[in-house]
FIBA-351929 format. One line per 2 residues: number of its first residue (from 1); for each residue z, y, x of C-alpha. Coordinates in Angstrom, 2 decimals. Last residue first. Example, Ala and Ser with C-alpha at 12.3 -4.5 7.8 and 13.67 -1.06 7.14 Angstrom:
<torvexs>
2> 7.14:-1.06:13.67 ~ 7.80:-4.50:12.30;
</torvexs>
This chain:
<torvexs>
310> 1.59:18.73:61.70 ~ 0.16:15.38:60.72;
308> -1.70:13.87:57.72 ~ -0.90:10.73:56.64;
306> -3.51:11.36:52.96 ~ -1.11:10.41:50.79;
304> -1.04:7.13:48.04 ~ 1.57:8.14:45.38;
302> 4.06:5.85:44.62 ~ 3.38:4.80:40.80;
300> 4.97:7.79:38.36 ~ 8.09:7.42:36.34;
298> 8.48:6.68:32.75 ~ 11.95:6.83:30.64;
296> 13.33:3.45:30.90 ~ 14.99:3.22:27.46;
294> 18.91:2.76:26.56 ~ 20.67:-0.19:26.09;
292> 21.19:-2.78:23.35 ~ 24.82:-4.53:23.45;
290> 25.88:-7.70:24.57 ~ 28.83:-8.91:23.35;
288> 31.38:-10.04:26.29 ~ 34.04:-13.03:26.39;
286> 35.67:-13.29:29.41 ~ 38.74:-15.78:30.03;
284> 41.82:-16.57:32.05 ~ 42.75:-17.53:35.88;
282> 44.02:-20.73:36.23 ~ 41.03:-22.21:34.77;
280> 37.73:-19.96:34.41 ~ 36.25:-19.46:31.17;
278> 33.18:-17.12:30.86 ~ 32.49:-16.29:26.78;
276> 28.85:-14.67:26.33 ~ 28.30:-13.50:23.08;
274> 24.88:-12.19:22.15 ~ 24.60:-9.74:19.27;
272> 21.85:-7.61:21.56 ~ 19.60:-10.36:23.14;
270> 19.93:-12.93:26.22 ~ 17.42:-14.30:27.77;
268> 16.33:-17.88:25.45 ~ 16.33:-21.22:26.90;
266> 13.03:-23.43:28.14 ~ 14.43:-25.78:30.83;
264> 12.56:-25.79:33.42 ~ 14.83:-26.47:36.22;
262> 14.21:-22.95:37.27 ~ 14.73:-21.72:34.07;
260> 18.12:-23.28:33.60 ~ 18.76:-21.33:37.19;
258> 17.97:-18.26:35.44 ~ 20.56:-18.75:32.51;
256> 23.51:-18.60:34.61 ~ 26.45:-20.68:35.51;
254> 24.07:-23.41:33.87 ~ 25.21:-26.30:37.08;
252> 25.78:-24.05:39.58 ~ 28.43:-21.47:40.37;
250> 27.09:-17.94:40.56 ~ 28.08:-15.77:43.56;
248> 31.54:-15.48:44.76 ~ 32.44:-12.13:44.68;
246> 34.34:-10.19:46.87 ~ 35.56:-6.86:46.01;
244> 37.23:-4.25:47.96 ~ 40.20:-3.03:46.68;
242> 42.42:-2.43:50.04 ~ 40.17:-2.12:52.52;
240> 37.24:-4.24:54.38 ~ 36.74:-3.09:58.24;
238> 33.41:-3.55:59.75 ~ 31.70:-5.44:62.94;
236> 32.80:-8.99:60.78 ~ 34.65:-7.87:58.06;
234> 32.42:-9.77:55.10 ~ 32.56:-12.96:57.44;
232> 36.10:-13.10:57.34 ~ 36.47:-12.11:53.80;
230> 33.98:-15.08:53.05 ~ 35.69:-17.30:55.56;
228> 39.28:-16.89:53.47 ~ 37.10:-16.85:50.15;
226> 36.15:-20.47:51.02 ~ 32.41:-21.37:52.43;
224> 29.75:-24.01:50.39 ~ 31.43:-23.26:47.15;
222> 31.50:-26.29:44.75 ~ 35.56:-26.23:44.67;
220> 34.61:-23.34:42.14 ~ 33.79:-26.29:39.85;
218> 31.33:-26.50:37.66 ~ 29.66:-25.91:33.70;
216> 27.20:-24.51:31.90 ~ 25.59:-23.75:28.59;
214> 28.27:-24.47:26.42 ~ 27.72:-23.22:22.99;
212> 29.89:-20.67:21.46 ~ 27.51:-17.63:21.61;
210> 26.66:-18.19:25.15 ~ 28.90:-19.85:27.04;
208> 29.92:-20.59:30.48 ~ 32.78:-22.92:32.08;
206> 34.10:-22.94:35.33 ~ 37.27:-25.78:36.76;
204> 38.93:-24.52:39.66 ~ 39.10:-26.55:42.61;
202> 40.26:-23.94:44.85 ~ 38.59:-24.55:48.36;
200> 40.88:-25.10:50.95 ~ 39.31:-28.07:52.99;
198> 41.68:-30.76:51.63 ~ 41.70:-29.21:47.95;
196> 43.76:-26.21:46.63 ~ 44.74:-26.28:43.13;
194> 48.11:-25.69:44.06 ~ 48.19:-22.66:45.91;
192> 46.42:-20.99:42.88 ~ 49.77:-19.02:41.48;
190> 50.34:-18.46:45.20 ~ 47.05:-16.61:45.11;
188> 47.99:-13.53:42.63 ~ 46.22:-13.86:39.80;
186> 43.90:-10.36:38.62 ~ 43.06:-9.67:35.25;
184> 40.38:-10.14:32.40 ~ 39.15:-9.43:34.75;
182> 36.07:-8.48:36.02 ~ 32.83:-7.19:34.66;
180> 29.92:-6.24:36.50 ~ 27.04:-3.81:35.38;
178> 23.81:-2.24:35.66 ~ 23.22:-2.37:38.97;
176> 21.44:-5.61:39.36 ~ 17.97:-5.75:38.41;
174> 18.37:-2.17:39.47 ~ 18.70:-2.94:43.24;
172> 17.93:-6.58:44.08 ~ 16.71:-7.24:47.79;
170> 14.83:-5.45:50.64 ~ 12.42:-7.13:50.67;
168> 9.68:-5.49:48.20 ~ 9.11:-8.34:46.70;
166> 12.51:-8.21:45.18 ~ 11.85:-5.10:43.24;
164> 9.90:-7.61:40.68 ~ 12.14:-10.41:40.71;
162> 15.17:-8.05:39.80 ~ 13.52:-5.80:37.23;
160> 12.55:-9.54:35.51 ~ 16.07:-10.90:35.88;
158> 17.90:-7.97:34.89 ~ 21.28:-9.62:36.20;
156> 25.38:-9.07:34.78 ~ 27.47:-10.55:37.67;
154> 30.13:-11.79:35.45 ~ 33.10:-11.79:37.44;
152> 36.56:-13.67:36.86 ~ 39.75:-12.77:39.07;
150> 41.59:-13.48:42.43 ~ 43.98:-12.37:44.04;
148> 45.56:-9.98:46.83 ~ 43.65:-11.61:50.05;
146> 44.19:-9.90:53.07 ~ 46.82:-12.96:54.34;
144> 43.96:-15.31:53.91 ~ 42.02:-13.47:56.10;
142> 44.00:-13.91:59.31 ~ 43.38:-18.12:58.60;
140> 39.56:-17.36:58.50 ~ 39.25:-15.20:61.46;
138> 39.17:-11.23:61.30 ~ 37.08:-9.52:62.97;
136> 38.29:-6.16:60.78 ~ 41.36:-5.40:58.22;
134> 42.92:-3.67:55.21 ~ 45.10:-5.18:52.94;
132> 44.82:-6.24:49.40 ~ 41.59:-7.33:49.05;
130> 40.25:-8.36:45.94 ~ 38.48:-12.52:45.41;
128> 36.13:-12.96:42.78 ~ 35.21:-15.95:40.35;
126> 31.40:-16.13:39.39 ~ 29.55:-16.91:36.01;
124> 26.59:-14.61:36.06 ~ 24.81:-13.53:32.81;
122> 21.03:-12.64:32.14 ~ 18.63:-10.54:30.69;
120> 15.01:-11.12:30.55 ~ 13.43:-8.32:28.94;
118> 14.71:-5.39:30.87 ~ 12.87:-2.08:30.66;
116> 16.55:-0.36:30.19 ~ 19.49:-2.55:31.51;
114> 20.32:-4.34:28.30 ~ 23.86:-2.58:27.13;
112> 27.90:-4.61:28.11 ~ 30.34:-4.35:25.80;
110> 33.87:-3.53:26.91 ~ 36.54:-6.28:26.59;
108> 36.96:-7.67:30.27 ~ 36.41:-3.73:31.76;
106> 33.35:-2.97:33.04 ~ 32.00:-1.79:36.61;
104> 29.28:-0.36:37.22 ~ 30.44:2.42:39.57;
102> 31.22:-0.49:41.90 ~ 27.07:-0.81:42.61;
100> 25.94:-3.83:44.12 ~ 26.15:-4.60:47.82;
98> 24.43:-7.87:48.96 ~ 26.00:-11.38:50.35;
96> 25.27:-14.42:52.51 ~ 27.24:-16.70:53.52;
94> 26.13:-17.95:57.47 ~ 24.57:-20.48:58.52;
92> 23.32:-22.73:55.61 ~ 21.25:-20.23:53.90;
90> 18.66:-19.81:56.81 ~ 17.62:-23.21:56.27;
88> 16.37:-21.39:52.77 ~ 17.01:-23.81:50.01;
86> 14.15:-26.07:48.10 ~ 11.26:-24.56:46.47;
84> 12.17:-26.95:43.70 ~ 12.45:-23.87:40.81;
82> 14.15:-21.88:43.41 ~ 16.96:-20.48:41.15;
80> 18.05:-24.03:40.90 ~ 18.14:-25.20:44.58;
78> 20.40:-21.66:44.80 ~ 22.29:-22.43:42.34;
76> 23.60:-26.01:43.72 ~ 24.19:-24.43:47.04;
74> 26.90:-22.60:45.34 ~ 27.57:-19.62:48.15;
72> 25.60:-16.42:47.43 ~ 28.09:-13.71:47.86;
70> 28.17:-10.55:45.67 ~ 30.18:-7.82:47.59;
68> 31.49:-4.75:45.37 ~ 32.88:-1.71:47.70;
66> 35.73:0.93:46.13 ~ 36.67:-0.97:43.56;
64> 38.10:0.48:40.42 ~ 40.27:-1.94:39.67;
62> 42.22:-4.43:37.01 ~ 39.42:-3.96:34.47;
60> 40.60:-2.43:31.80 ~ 42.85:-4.46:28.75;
58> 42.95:-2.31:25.84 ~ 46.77:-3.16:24.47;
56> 47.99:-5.02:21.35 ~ 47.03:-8.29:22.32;
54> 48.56:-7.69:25.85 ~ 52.05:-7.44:24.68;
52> 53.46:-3.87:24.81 ~ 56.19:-2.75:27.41;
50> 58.65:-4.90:28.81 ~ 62.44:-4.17:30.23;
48> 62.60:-3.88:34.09 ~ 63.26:-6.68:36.31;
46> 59.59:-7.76:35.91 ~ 58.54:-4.70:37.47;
44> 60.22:-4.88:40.17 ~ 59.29:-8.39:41.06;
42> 55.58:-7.27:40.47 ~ 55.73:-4.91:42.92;
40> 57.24:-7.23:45.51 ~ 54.85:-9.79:45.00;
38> 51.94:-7.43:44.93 ~ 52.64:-6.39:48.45;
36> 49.52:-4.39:49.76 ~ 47.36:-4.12:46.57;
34> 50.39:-1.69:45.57 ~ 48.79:1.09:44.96;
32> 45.06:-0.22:43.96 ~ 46.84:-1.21:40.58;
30> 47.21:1.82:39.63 ~ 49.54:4.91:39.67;
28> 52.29:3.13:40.73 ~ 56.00:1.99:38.84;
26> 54.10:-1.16:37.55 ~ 54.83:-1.38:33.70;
24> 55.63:-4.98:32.54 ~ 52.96:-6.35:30.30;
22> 53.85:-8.70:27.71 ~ 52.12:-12.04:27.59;
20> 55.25:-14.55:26.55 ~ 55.28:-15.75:30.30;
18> 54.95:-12.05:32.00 ~ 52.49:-10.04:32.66;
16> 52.52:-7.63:35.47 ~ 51.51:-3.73:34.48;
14> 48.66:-1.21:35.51 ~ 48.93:2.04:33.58;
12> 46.13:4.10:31.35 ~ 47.71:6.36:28.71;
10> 46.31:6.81:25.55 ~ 48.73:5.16:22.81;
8> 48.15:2.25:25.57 ~ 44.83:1.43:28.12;
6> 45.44:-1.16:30.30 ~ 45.61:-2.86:34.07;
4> 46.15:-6.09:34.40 ~ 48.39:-8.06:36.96;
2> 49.26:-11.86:36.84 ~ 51.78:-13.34:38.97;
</torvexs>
């Protein structure tokens, strides 16, 4: 099944769509109600009469997640973003994520602005998995039970905010905060069963472009780790809950315009007017102008004090 959640003649509801695209009206709040058996609210749903078709709606994005994990696992990407430095040894044990903000995020048809100061801005082609059901220490085959779907995420990136915080150490902050977008809704995994290859990755074809021309392209079978070890991983010591977000990190092969730089090839960042369109089979489509933003009002360098003591 495929569940969105929309805007209509100014109310906001969540709905199941069906096979001629109209949306069937979830009897819950939101989405994040029913995370726990989509199947069953879907079902009911569909045994009602429709509502509007998509076109004629303003598709959201499906949640408002409480927690937003951005994984790292296309070993292809991270060779690229390295510029021949090689991978990190320390890459291969374990996948590794960071936190970015779930305030940030957009819906599939709302415009994204430059993160003030930036210069270099950047797209993120990445597919991400929701939880649906609370849990902790979980293995692999538990997690696959906690997973509610799947859907597209551009992880939007202020590359030169990001490389300059990151000296710091302690990772991106506002080369990253300034926005996500999923959607443009969330597939239930049994529509994905399928696709699934020997080790239980879902080889899912992934295509980027900017402004009608392809500028990358791979398959989420590429991963290094499956979204069933991810979760596990990601609840390891701590719960994850209904909502949360897991994202995949950016597939390889031009799934974002940094790791082009990093194999030197000389592209443009991307400007106000920009298109980017991310296409992800089995699950839908993204296409996202990029808008200007507003300007980094000044702050002052750290201060230098004196370490005096009481």
């Amino acid at each position: 099944m495929r569940f969105a959640t929309y805007s209509y003649e100014g109310n906001e509801r969540a709905g199941v769509l069906d096979a001629d695209d109209l949306l069937h009206p979830v009897d819950a709040g939101s989405l994040a109600e029913v995370l726990g058996d989509l199947a069953a609210a879907g079902a009911a749903a569909l045994s009602a009469p429709p509502g509007p078709h998509v076109s004629a709606v303003r598709l959201l994005a499906p949640l408002r997640p409480p927690s937003v994990r951005d994984f790292v696992t296309f070993e292809e990407h991270v060779e690229g973003m390295r510029a021949g430095a090689g991978v990190p040894g320390q890459w291969y044990a374990a996948p590794t994520f960071y936190f970015t903000s779930p305030h940030a995020v957009l819906g599939p048809r709302d415009d994204v602005p430059v993160p003030p100061g930036c210069e270099r801005f950047d797209f993120e082609l990445e597919v991400a998995a929701v939880i649906g059901r609370e849990g902790r220490d979980l293995t692999p085959e538990q997690a696959r039970d906690h997973i509610a779907g799947y859907t597209i995420c551009n992880d939007w990136s202020a590359r030169d905010l990001q490389t300059a915080e990151m000296a710091v150490g302690l990772g991106p902050c506002k080369g990253k905060d300034g926005a996500t977008t999923l959607g443009p809704w969330l597939v239930t995994p049994d529509e994905l069963e399928s696709r699934r290859d020997g080790e239980g990755l879902l080889r899912l074809a992934l295509t980027a472009e900017v402004n009608g021309e392809v500028v990358g392209s791979d398959l989420l079978s590429n991963m290094s780790w499956t979204f069933e070890e991810m979760t596990a991983y990601a609840s390891r010591g701590t719960p994850v809950r209904p909502g949360d977000v897991l994202a995949s990190g950016t597939c390889g092969n031009g799934g974002c315009l940094a790791e082009l730089w990093g194999r030197g090839l000389d592209r443009p960042a991307l400007r106000p007017g920009d298109v980017v369109t991310l296409t992800v089979e089995g699950i839908g489509r993204l296409s996202t102008t990029v808008v200007a933003g507003g300007e980094a009002h000044p702050l002052p360098r750290a201060r230098r004090r004196p370490r005096t003591r009481p």
